[in-house]
Structures are given as C-alpha cells and as structure tokens.
N, C-alpha and C positions, 0 to 999 in steps of 0.2 A: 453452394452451401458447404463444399467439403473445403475447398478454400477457406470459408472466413471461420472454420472448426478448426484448422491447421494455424490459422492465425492466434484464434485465441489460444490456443496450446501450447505454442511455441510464446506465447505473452508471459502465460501463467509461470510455464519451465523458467523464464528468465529472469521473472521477478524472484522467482522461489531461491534460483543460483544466486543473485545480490543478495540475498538477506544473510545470506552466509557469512558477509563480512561487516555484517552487522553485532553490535555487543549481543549474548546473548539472551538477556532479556528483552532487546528490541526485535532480534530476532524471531525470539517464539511470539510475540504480540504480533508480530507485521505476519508472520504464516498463516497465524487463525483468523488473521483478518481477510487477506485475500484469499485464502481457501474459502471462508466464508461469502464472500464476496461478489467469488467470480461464482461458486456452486448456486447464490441467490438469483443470478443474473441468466442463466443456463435456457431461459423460455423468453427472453426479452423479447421482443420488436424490432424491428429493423432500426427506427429510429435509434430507441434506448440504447439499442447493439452499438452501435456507431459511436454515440456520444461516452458508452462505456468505456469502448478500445480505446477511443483517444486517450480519455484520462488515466486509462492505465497507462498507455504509451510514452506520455507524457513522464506520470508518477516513475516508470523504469528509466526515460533518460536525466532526469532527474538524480536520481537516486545514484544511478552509473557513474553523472560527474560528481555527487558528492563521493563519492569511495575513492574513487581516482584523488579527486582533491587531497582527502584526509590522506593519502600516503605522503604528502607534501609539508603538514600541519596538524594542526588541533582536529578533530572531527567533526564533524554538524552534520546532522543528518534530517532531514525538514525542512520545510518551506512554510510560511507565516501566513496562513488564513486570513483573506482581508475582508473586510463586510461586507464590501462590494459585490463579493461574490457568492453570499448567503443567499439570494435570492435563484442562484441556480441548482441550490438543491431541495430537495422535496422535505415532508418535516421529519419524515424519521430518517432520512440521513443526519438532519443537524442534531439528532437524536445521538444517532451510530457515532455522529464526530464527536459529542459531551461525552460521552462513554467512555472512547478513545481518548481525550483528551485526558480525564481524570486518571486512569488505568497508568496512560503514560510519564504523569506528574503524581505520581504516590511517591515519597518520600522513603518509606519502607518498599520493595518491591515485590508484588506478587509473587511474581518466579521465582524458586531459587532453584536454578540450571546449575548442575556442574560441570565440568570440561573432564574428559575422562583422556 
C-alpha cells in the first residue's frame, strides 16, 4: 500500500513539474484538472487504481515527448480523442471531457495569468 501511495505521488509531482512548460493558461486548466482528478480518485478500487495510473502514466509520457518536441518546433500539445475509445469512459467522464474541451477551445480565454 505504501508503495503504490508513493507511486501516485511521485505521478501527481511529475505531472504538476510538466505543466510548467506548458502556456500559461494551459497550464492553470491542466492543474485544476489533475488536482481534481487525482483528489477524486483518492478511495478507488484496486481495479479503477490501475487503469487510473496507467492513463496518467501514459497522459505524463505523452506530454514529456511533446515539450521535448516543441523545443525543436511549433508546439502541440494533445492527443486526438478517437470514438473508438468513448466506450472506455463512464458518462460523466465524457461529461468532464465536453467541459474540458469547450474551457479549452473559448476564443476569449478564461485566465488571464500574468508572468511576473
């Protein structure tokens, strides 16, 4: 048990360090989400626990080689949701993903972060 707490910890830590090189309004969106997230997730099931780490695990190398990339080029930071794989989330995820998706396509942007 105290293992896979260290795990997630050291998850959460790392995702948190990548979003730093993230713009800053992607940045504060991707915090509140996986703060929210991982804090929802905190009583899972063995099973649920599993299939979460992955996808975070997944979501952070991910994310790693896009930062890597963008020092190279243009940025892009995302991956393209295919239908195929709506069936593996529950309905108020595909809730949490419309949510995120409009938050993240507003023309005007929520945030307005400054760099000090």
């Amino acid at each position: 048990m105290a293992a896979h707490v260290s795990a997630v910890r050291a998850l959460y830590k790392r995702i948190l360090v990548l979003h730093r090189f993230l713009p800053l309004d992607l940045k504060a969106l991707g915090d509140q989400y996986v703060k929210d997230e991982f804090r929802r997730h905190r009583g899972a099931g063995p099973g649920e626990a599993g299939r979460f780490m992955e996808e975070w695990t997944n979501y952070r190398n991910t994310l790693q080689t896009q930062i890597l990339e963008a020092r190279l080029g243009p940025a892009r930071f995302g991956v393209d949701l295919t239908e195929d794989r709506l069936p593996d989330f529950q309905d108020q995820q595909i809730g949490q993903l419309y949510e995120l998706l409009l938050e993240a396509s507003k023309p005007n942007r929520q945030f307005d972060i400054q760099e000090d």
